[in-house]
C-alpha positions in Angstrom: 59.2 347.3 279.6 61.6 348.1 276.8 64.4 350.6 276.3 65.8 352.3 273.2 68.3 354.5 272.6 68.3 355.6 269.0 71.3 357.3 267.1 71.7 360.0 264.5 73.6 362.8 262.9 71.2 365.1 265.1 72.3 362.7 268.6 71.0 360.0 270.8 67.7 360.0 272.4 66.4 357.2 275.0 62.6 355.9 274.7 60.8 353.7 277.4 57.5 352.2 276.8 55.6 350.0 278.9 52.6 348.0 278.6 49.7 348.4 281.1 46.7 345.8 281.6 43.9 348.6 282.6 43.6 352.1 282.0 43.7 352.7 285.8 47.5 351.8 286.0 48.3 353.8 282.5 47.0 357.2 283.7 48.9 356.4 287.2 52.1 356.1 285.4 51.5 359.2 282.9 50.6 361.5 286.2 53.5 360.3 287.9 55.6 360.9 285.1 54.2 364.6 285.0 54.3 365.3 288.7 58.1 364.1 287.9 58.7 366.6 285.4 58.5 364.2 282.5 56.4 365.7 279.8 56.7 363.9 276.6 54.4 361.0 277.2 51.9 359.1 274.8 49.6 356.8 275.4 48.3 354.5 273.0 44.9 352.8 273.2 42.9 355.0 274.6 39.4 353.1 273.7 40.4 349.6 274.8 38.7 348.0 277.3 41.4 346.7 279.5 43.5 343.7 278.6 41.5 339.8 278.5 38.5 342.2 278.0 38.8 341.4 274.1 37.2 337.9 272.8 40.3 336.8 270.6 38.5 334.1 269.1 36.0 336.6 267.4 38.4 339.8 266.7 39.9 339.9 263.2 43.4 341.1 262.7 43.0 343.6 261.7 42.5 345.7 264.4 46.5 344.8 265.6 47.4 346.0 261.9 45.6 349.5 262.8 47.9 349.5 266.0 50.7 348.2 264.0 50.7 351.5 262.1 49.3 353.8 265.3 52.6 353.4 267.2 54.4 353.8 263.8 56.6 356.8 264.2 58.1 355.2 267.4 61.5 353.8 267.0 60.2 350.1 267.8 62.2 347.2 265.8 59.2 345.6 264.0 59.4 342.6 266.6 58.9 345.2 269.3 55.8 346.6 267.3 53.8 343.7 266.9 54.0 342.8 270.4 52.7 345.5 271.5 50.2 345.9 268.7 49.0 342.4 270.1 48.6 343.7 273.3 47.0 346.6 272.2 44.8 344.8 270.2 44.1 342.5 273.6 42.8 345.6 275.4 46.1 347.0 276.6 47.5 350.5 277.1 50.8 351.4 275.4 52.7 354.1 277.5 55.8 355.8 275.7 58.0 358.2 277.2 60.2 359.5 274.1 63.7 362.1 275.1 64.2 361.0 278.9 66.9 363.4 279.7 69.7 361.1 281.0 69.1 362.6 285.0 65.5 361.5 284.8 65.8 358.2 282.9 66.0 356.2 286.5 63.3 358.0 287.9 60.9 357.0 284.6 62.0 353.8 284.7 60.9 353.5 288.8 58.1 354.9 288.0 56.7 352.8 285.3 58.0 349.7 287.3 55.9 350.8 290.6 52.4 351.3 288.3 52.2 347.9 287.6 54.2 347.9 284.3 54.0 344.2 282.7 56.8 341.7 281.9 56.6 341.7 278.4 59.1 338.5 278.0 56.6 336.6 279.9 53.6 337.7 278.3 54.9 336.6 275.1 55.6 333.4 276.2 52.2 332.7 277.3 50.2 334.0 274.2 52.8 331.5 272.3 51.0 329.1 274.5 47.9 330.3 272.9 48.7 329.5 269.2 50.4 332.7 268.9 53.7 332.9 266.1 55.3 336.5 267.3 56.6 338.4 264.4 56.9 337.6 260.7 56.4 339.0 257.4 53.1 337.0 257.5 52.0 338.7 261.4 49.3 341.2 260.1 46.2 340.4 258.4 45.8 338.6 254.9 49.0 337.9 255.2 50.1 341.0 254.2 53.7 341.8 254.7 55.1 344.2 257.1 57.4 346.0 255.2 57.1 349.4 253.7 55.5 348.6 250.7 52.7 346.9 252.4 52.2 349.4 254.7 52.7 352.6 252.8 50.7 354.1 250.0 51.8 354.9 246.4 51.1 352.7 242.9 53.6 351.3 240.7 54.8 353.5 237.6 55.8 352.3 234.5 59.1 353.2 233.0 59.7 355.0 230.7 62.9 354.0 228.0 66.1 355.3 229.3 64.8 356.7 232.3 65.7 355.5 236.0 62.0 355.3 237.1 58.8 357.3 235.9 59.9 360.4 237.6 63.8 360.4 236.5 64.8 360.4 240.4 67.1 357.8 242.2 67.0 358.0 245.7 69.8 358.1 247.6 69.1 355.9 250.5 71.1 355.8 253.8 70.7 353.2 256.4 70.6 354.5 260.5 71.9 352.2 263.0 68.9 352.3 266.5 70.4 350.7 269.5 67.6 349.4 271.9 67.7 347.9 275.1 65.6 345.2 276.1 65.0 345.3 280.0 65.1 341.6 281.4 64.1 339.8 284.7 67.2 338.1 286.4 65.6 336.4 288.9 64.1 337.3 292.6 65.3 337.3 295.6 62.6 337.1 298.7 62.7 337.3 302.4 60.1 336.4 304.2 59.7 336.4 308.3 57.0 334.0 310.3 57.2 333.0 313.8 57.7 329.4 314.7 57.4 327.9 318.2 60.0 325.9 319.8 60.1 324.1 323.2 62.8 325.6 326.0 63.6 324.0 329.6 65.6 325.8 332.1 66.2 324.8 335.6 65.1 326.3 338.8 65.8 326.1 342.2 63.4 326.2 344.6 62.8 327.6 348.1 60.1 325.9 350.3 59.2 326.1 354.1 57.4 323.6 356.5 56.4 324.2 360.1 57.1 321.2 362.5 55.0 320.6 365.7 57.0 319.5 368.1 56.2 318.2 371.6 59.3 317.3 374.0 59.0 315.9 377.8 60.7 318.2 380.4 60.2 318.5 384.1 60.5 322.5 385.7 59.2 324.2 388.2 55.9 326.6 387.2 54.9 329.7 388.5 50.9 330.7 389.0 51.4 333.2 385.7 52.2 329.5 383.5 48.2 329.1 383.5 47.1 331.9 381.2 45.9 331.4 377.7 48.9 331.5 374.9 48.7 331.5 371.0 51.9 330.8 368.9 52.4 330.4 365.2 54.3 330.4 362.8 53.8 330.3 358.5 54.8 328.2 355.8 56.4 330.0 352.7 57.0 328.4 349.5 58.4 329.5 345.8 57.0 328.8 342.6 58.3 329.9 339.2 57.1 332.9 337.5 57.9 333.1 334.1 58.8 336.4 331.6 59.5 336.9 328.0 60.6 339.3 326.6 61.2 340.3 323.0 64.6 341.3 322.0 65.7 342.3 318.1 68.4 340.1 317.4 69.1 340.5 313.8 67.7 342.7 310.8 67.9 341.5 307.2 67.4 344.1 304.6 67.6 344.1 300.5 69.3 346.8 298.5 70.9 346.5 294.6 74.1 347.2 293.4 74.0 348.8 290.3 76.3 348.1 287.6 77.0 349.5 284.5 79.1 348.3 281.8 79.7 349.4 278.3 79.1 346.9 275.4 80.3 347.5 271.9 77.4 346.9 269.2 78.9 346.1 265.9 76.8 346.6 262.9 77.2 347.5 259.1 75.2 350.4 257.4 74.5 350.6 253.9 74.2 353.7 251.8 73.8 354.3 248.7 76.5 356.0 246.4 75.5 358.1 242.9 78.1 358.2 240.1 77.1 360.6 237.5 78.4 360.4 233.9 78.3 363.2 231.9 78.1 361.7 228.2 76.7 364.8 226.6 80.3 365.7 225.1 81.4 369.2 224.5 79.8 372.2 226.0 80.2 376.0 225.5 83.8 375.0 224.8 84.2 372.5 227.7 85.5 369.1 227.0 83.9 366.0 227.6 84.4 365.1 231.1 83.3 362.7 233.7 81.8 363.8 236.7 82.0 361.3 239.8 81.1 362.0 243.7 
């Protein structure tokens, strides 16, 4: 997932865009961003198959060069564009949220997280593995170079003597400086709970009874109402151990994040280009010759 924030005499505006492996996941993430409120969504790629769905060995390139230009009008660094021209071009789904207001810029950014959004960084990495270079003037296909000559339309004039260019027009050419922001993984933390057995002992004391016959000699007078029948008895009682568990909640381990923010100074140059007119016609309707610079 990448972030921009682009600057210019008419003010900032921030851009996410995330890449999606199946169309499924891509129109998930635009209707959440709706149901959010977030309106100013494209998606790119509508066609495509789904991503791996695309036999690399047998495509051309120049399907990525028609992507190349597709997401054009984005503010994308050309390094930006091709990757996602190459997963575009893979079978992906290109989803661009352009003018987040700054409230809902979390929530977009959640939001394209939770869909399945994918970790461009590591994508990279493993179509390098692949035989793939990244960006370069020599990216697209033939060879052809990325710059705006290559990619834009128009046919070479020819001077004319004394003239700046065919149609006596200098351009005056200002450069625009577009911060973006590159969202990076940090590393994970996990917990993970499973229930493990150990053995316990615990000592008990017991309670047990026994019933002891016993037959002593004694000499006593008896009475005629000693010969009737008699029954005596008595029981033997015993304790065994009876054992319970019960399950208590001892300890709770939970995750949040701290969010910090911090403000980082990008340092830059911009060129512009200056005009200085000269005025070597001499005198006019009584002016004198002059020089006129701005």
């Amino acid at each position: 997932m990448t972030d921009y924030q682009s600057y210019s005499s008419a003010g900032s505006s921030r851009t996410l865009s995330a890449m999606f492996d199946n169309r499924a996941e891509a129109d998930r993430a635009v209707a959440a961003l709706a149901a959010a409120g977030i309106a100013d969504v494209v998606l790119t790629g509508n066609d495509n198959p789904g991503y791996g769905a695309v036999d690399r060995t047998a495509a051309g390139r120049d399907d990525n060069r028609g992507f190349f230009e597709s997401i054009g009008d984005f503010f994308f660094p050309d390094e930006d564009r091709y990757s996602y021209a190459e997963g575009l071009g893979r079978g992906g789904y290109l989803v661009t949220v352009r003018n987040i207001p700054a409230e809902q810029y979390d929530t977009a950014l959640d939001i394209l997280d939770d869909e399945g959004a994918v970790d461009m960084e590591a994508r990279e990495q493993e179509w390098r593995s692949e035989g793939w270079t990244g960006y370069g003037r020599d990216s697209l296909a033939g060879g052809e170079s990325t710059d705006r000559t290559a990619l834009g339309a128009g046919t070479e004039r020819t001077a004319l003597e004394g003239d700046t260019n065919a149609d006596g027009v200098i351009d005056v050419v200002e450069e625009r400086v577009m911060v973006a922001k590159r969202e990076t993984e940090g590393g994970r933390v996990r917990v993970r709970s499973y229930v493990t057995e150990t053995p316990v002992e615990q000592d008990v004391e017991l309670r047990s009874e026994r019933v002891n016959v016993e037959r002593r000699a004694v000499d006593r007078p008896a009475d005629a109402a000693a010969f009737t029948d008699q029954t005596i008895e008595a029981r033997e009682y015993s304790e065994t151990p009876v054992v319970h568990k019960e399950a208590r909640v001892v300890e709770e381990i939970a995750l949040n994040k701290n969010v910090e923010t911090h403000v980082e100074t990008v340092r830059d140059t911009v060129r512009k280009t200056e005009v200085e007119i000269e005025d070597e016609r001499g005198t006019v309707a009584g002016r004198t010759d002059d020089t006129t610079r701005r």
